[in-house]
C-alpha positions in Angstrom: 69.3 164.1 10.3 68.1 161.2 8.3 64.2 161.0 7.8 64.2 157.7 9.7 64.9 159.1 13.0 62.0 161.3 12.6 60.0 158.1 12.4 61.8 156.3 15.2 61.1 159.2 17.8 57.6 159.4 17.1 57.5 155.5 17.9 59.1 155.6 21.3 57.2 152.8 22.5 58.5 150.4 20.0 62.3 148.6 20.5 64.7 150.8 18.3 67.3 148.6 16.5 70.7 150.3 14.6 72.2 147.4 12.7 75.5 148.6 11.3 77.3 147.0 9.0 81.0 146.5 9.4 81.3 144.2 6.3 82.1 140.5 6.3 85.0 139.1 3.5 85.8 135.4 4.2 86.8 132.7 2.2 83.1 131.7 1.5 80.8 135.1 1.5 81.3 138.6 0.4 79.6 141.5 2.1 81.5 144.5 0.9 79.2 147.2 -0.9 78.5 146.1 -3.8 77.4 142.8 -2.0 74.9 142.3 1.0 76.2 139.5 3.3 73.3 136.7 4.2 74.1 137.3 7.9 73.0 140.9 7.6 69.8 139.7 6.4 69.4 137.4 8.5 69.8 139.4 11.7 67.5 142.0 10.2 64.6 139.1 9.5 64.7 138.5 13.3 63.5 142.5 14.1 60.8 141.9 11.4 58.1 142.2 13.5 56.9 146.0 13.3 54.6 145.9 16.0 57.5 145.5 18.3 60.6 146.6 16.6 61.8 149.6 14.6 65.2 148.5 13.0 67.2 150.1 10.2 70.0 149.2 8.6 73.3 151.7 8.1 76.9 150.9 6.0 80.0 151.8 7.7 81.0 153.9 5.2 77.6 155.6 5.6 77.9 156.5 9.1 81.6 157.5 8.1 79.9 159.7 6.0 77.7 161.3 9.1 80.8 161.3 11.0 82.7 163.7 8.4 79.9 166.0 7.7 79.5 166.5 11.5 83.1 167.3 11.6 82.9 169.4 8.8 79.6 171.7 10.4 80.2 171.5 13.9 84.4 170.8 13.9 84.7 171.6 17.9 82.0 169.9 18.7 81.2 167.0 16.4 81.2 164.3 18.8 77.9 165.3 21.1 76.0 166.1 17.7 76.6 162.8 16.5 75.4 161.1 20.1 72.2 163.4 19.4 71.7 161.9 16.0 71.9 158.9 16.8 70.8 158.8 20.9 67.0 157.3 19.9 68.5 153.9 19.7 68.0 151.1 22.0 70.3 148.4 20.7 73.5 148.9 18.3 74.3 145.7 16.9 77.4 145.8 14.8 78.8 143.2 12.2 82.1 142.5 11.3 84.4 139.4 10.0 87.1 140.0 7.2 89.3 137.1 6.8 90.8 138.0 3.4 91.3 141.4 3.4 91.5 142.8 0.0 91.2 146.1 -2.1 87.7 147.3 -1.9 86.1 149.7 -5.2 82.7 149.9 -3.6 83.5 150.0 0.6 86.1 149.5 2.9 85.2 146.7 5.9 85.1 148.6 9.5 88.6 148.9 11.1 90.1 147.6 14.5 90.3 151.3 15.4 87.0 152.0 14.7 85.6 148.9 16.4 87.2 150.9 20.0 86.4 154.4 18.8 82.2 153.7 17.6 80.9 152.9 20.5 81.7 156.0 22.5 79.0 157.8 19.7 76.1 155.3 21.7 76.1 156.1 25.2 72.9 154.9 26.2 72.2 152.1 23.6 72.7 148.2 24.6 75.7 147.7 22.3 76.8 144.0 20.6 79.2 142.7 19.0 79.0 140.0 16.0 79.7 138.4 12.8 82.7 136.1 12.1 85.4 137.9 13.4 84.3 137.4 17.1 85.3 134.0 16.5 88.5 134.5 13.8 89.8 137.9 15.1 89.8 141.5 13.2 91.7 141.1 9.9 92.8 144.0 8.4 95.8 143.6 6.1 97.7 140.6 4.6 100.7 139.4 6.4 99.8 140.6 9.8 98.5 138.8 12.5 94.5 139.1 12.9 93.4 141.2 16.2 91.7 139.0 18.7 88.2 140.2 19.7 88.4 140.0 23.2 90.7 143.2 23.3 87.3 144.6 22.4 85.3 142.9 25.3 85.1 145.8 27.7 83.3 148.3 25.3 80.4 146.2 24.2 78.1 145.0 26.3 77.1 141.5 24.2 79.8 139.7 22.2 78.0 137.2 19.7 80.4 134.2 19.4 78.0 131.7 17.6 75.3 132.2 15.0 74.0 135.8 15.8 70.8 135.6 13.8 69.4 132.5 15.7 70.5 134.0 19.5 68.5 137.1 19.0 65.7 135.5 17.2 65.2 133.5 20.3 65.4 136.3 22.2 62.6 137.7 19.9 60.9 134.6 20.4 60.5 134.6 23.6 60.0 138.3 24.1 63.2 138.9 26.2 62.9 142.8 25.4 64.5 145.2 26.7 67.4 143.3 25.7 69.4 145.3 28.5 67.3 143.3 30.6 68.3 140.0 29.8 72.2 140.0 29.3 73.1 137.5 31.6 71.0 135.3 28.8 72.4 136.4 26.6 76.1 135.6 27.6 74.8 132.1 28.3 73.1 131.9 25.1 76.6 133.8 22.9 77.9 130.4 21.4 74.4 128.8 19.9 74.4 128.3 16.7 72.1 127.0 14.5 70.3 123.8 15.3 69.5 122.9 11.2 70.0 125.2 8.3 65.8 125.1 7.9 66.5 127.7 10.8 67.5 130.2 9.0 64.7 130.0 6.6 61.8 132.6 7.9 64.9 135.0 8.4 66.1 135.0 5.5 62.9 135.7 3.7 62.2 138.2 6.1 65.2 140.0 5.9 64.9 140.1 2.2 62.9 143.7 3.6 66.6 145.1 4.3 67.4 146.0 0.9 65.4 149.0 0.3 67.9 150.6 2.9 71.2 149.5 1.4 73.0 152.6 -0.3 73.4 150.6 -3.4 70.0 150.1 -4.0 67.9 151.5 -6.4 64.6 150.5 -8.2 66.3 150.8 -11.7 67.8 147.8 -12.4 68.1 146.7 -8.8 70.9 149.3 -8.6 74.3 147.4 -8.5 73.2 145.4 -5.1 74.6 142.0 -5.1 72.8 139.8 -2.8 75.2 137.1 -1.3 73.4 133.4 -1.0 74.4 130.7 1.7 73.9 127.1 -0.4 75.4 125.6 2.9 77.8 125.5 5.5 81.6 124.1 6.3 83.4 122.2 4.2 83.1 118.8 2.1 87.2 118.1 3.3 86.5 118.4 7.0 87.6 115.0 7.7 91.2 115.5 6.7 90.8 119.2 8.3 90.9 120.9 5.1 93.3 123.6 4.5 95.3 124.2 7.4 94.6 127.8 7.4 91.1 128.4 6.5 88.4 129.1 9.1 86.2 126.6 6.8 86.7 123.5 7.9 86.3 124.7 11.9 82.6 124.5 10.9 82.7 121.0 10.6 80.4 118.3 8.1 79.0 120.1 5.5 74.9 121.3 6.1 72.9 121.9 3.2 69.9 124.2 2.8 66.6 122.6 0.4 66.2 123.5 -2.8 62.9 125.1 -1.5 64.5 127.4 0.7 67.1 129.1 -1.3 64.1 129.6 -3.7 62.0 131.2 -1.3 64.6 133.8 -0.3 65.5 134.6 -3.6 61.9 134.9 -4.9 61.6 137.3 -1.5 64.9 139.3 -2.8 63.5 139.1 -6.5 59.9 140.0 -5.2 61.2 143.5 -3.5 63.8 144.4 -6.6 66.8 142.8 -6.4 67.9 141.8 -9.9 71.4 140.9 -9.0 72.6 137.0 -7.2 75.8 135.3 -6.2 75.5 131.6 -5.3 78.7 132.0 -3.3 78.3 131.5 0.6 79.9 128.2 0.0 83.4 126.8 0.1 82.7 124.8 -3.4 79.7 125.2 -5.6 80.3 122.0 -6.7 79.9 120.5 -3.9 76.0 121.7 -2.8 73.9 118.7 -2.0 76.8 116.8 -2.9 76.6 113.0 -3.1 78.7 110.4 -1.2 82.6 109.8 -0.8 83.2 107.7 -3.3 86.5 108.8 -3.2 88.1 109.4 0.3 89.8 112.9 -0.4 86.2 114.5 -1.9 82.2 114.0 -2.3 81.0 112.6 -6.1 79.0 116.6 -6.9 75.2 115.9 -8.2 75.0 117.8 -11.0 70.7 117.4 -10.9 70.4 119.5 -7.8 72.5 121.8 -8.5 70.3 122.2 -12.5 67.3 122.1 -10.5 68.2 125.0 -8.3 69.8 127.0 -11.3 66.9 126.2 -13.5 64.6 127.2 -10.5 65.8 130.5 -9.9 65.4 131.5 -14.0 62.2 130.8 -13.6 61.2 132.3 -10.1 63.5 135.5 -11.4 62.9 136.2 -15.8 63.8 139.6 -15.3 67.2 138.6 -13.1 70.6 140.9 -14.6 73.8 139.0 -12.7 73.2 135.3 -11.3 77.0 134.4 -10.9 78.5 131.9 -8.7 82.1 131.9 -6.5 84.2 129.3 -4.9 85.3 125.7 -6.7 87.3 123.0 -5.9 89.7 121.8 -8.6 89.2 118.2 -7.5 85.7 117.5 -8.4 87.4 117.6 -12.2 89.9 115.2 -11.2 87.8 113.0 -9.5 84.7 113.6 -11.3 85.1 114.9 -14.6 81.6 113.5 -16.0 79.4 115.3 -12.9 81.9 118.3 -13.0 81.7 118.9 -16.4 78.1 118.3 -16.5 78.0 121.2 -13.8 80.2 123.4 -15.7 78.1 123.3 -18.9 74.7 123.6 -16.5 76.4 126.6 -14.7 77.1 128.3 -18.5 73.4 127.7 -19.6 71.6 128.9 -16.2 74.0 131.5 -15.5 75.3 134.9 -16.6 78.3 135.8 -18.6 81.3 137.2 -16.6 81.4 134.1 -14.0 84.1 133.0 -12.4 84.9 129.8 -10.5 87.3 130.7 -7.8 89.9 128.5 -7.8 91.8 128.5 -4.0 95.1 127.5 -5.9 97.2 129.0 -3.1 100.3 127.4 -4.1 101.3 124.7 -6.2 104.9 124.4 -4.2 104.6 120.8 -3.0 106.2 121.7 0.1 103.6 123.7 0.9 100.8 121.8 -0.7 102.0 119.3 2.1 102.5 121.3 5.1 99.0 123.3 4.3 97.3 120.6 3.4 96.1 121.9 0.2 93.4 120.7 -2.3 95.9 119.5 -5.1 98.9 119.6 -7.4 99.7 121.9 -10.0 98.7 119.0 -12.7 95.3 118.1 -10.6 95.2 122.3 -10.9 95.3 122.4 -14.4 92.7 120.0 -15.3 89.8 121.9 -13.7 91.2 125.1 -15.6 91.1 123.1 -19.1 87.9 121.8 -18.5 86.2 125.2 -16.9 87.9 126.8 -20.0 86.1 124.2 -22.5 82.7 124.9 -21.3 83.0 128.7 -20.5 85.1 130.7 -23.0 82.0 131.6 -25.1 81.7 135.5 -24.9 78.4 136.2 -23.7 75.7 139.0 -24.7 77.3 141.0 -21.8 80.9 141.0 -23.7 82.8 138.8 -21.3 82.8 135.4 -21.4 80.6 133.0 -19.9 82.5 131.3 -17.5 86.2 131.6 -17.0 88.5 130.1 -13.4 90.1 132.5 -11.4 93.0 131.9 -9.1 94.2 133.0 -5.6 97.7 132.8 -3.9 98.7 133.4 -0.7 101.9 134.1 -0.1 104.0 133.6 2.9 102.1 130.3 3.9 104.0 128.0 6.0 106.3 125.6 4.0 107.3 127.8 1.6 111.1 128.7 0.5 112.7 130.8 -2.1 111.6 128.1 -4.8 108.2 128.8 -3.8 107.6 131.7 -5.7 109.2 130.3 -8.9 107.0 127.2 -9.4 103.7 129.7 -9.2 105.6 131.6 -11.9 106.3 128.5 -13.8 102.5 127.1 -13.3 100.6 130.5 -14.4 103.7 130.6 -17.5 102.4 126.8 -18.4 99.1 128.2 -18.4 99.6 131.0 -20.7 101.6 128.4 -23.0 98.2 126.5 -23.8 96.5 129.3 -24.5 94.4 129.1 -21.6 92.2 131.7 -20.0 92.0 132.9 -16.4 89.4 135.9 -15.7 91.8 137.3 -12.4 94.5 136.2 -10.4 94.5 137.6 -7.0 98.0 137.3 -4.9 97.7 138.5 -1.8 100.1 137.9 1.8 98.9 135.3 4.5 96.0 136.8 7.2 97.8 135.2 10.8 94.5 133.4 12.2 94.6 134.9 15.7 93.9 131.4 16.8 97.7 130.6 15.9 100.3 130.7 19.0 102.1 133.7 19.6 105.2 131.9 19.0 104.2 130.7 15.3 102.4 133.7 14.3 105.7 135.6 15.2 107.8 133.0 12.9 105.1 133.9 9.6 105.6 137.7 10.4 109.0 137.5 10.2 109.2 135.6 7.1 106.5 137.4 5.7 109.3 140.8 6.2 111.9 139.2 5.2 110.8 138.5 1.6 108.5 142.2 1.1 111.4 142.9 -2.0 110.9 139.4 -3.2 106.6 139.3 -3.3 107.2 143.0 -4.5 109.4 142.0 -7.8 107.2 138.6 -8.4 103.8 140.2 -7.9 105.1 143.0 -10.8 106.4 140.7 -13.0 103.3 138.4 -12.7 101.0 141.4 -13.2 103.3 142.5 -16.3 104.0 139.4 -18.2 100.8 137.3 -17.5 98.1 139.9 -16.3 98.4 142.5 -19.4 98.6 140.2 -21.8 96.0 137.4 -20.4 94.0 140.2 -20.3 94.3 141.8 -23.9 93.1 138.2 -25.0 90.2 138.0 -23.0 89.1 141.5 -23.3 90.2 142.5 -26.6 90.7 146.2 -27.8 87.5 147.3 -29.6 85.3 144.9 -27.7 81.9 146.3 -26.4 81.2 145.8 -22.5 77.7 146.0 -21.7 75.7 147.3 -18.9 79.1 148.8 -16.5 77.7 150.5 -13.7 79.5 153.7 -13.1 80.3 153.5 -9.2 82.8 156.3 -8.0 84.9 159.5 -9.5 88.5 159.1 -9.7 90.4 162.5 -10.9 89.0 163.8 -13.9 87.3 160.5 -14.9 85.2 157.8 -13.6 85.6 154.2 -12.6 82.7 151.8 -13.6 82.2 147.8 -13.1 79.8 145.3 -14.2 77.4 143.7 -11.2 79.1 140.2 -10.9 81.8 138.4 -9.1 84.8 140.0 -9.4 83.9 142.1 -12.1 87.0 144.3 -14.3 87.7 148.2 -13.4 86.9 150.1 -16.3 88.6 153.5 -16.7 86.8 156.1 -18.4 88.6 159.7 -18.7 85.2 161.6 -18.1 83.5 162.3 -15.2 80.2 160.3 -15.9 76.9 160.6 -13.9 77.6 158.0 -10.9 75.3 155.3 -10.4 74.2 154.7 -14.3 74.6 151.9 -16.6 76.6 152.8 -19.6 77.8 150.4 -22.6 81.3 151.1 -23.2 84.3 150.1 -25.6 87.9 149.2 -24.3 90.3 151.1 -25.8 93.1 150.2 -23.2 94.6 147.8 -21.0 96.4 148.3 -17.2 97.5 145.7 -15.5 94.4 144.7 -14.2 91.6 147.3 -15.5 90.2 148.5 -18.6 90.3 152.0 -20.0 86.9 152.2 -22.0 84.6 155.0 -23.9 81.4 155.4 -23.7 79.6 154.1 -27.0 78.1 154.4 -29.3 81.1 156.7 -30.3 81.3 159.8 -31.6 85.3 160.6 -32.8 85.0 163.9 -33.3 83.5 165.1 -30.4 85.9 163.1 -28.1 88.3 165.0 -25.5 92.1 165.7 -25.5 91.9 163.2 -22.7 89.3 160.5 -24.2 91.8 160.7 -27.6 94.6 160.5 -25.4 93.1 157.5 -23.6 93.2 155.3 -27.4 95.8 152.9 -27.4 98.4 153.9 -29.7 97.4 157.7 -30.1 98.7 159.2 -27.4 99.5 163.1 -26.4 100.9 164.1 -29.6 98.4 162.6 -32.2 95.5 163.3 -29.6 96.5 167.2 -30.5 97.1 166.4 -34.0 93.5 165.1 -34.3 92.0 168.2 -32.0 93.9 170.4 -34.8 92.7 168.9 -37.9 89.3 167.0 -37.0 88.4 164.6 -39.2 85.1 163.5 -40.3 85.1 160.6 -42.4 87.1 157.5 -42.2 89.3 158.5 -44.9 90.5 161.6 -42.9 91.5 160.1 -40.2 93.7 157.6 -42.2 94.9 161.0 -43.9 95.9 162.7 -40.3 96.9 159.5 -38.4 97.6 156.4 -40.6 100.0 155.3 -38.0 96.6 154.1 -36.0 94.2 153.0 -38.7 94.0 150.0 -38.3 92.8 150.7 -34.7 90.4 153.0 -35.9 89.1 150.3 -38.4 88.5 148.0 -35.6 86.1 150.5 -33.6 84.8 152.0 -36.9 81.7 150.0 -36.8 80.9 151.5 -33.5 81.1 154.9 -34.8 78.1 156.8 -35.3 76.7 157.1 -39.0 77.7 160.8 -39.5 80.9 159.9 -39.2 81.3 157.8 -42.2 
């Protein structure tokens, strides 16, 4: 039993509050261990009071975890021990909203399935439902249709359809507890939202208290705990609707928090260890406290607000590891190119190496830039990339480089035709032509919003099947032929990566990432102690990973397997090497001079009794 229960039965008196975390992915926030959504947060600074509340936070995959192990002790009888463990709460309130589903290192987001199957382990709790997906549906993989939440309606006893954090902070507020007391209020009160965005200020300082439960949490260095930050809310091209497809726009004018009050919940987050930020609950960075619409299609971006926060937070935060930002919009270079450049070269001073300014290319297709409704062209595209790429290439103390665009497509979008595919091909070839740089390129198939007809959703479905062999053969050769070898340029062999955070076994190795946005798998073939900061090497490039070694290196006590891991050596020279081991630099260009030039390249890195 975890020690918190023991805690919560002694304190019967007190409301007891299980806030599980399903995990929220959507265009503008990440929640996904290693990030912590705002909206968890949030809901956790409305239970703040500890003279009436005893709440605690748990990770899907943590009570996954509890699940297994009870199935593993008591396998006949696992279900009735886990409604013991857990039968001391009052209220279960679980979160969930993917809208992009992706591929998940740290977590993977709770499951339709599970959503059904969960609540049979809480008997006697008050049970509700929230987070984005009450509003968007349940998505859980690319090219299918998103599962509406009312399918879930009978099993919970509260479904949260507006802002979750303000209805039960009311309910706090005017000590409407037991909450199974009040439901019909609470089914009148299940579409507020938030009045201001001052609202959410209190509660999110307060709920800065949540991360000392979160699993990847630890007092040395923070852990590898990203804490996800809400600038503001909808989307600066809401009048023309935006992109037909997004779940942005639905959230109408764009509502920005003060300066003051992202301050004060980072200096709350700083204050009780967090050492790692992302500016990214936003559709465009760019666009925070942006100023008027000088031009009709986007807002002029105020690069003095957006230095003044930046600036702010280095101050508020000296010791702060990972302060990295997410989504952009290519047209504030078109538009702007004075302000956004200005921002760009703020962003690379204030910020941490490894950024990345998502880039919601999604197609470049003009068909489907049309029927989409799509931020811009592939020329309007490639500006932003030149100019992000001007500012940001600089490879930081980290080993990455400052600040580099990154790109998502979606394929399958309405509009698009067998040419479709092609002119991305062409676009990203053009791109590799200049010698530009892109940190990732994520392709992935369109989410169906469940808000779409029956009758269209079933249209996308079908051509989505239709063309599986096609996305198959395009998404290889793009991962071949501009992947690999954007990513050898960018992360070169021999190259020293900094502070990588070794997060899971995989085989006979380990698989470790920097704390940022999108950060690059690194391979290493050794099983490492997990949640440690190493400095490693790259030896090797996959398609989209790194295989690295820990440094500083020592050659002659490397593995088969580490040897083997060398670009270049292989299986054969790897047991060459074991059999003669050399010492000095001269012995291995003696026993492998096929490679020395390789071995010239990490020789600085090679520890001094080596030489």
């Amino acid at each position: 039993m975890h020690d918190f229960l023991y805690d919560i039965m002694s304190q019967r008196e007190r409301e007891r509050i299980l806030l599980l975390d399903g995990y929220i992915d959507s265009p503008g926030c990440l929640g996904v261990p290693p990030y912590l959504s705002p909206l968890a947060r949030y809901i956790f600074g409305a239970f703040c009071d500890e003279e009436e509340f005893v709440i605690q936070y748990l990770t899907v995959d943590q009570f996954r975890t509890d699940i297994r192990t009870q199935k593993k002790q008591y396998p006949t009888d696992f279900h009735s021990n886990i409604i013991a463990q857990y039968q001391n709460y009052d209220i279960i309130i679980f979160i969930t909203g993917v809208s992009v589903p992706g591929k998940y290192l740290g977590g993977m987001p709770i499951r339709f399935s599970e959503l059904r199957r969960f609540p049979r382990y809480f008997p006697d709790a008050f049970q509700i439902l929230c987070g984005p997906a009450t509003v968007y549906g349940i998505g859980e993989e690319g090219g299918k249709p998103s599962v509406p939440v009312e399918k879930l309606a009978p099993l919970y006893d509260a479904i949260l359809f507006g802002d979750p954090e303000i209805i039960l902070a009311n309910l706090v507020t005017h000590k409407k507890f037991p909450i199974r007391h009040y439901r019909d209020d609470l089914k009148e009160t299940a579409h507020d939202v938030r009045p201001d965005m001052e609202s959410i200020k209190n509660l999110a300082i307060q709920g800065a208290a949540i991360v000392t439960q979160h699993p990847n949490f630890s007092e040395e260095r923070g852990g590898n705990l990203i804490c996800e930050i809400e600038t503001f809310r909808g989307c600066p091209r809401y009048k023309s609707g935006g992109c037909a497809f997004c779940i942005e726009p639905s959230k109408g004018q764009p509502q920005h928090r003060t300066i003051s009050s992202i301050l004060g919940e980072i200096e709350a987050l700083y204050d009780r260890g967090v050492r790692h930020f992302r500016i990214g609950s936003q559709t465009d960075f760019y666009a925070y406290l942006h100023g008027n619409y000088d031009f009709p299609r986007y807002p002029r971006p105020n690069p003095e607000k957006i230095e003044t926060l930046l600036k702010g937070i280095r101050e508020l935060c000296p010791d702060i590891r990972t302060l990295h930002i997410d989504n952009v919009n290519a047209l504030n270079f078109v538009l702007y190119p004075e302000e956004a450049g200005r921002i760009t070269e703020v962003i690379t001073e204030y910020c941490t190496p490894g950024n990345i300014a998502a880039l919601g290319i999604e197609s470049v297709d003009p068909n489907v830039v049309q029927a989409n409704n799509l931020k811009g062209n592939a020329n309007e595209m490639l500006k932003a990339i030149e100019i992000i790429n001007h500012y940001g290439n600089e490879i930081g103390k980290n080993g990455c480089p400052k600040f580099l665009p990154g790109l998502n497509f979606i394929m399958g979008l309405p509009g698009e035709t067998k040419d479709s595919l092609d002119l991305n091909l062409a676009f990203l070839n053009e791109i590799l032509t200049r010698n530009l740089q892109l940190r990732r390129i994520n392709l992935r198939k369109f989410l169906v919003p469940s808000s779409f007809s029956a009758q269209r959703a079933r249209k996308i479905t079908k051509h989505l099947r239709k063309n599986v062999s096609r996305y198959f053969q395009w998404k290889k050769h793009v991962r071949t032929e501009i992947d690999l070898p954007m990513l050898k340029k960018i992360f070169p062999f021999g190259r020293i990566l900094k502070d990588v955070y070794a997060e899971k076994h995989d085989g006979k190795g380990t698989l470790l990432r920097q704390v940022g946005t999108y950060p690059i798998t690194c391979f290493v073939p050794k099983v490492l102690q997990l949640s440690c900061y190493y400095d490693l090497v790259i030896v090797n490039h996959g398609f989209r990973s790194l295989t690295c070694l820990v440094t500083p290196l020592q050659l002659t006590r490397l593995t088969q397997k580490e040897l083997e891991a060398i670009d270049g050596i292989g299986k054969k020279r790897a047991m060459k090497i074991q059999r003669f081991r050399p010492h000095t630099l001269q012995d291995w260009k003696d026993v492998v001079p096929e490679i020395w030039e390789k071995i010239l390249v990490i020789q600085p890195i090679i520890a001094e009794n080596e030489n």
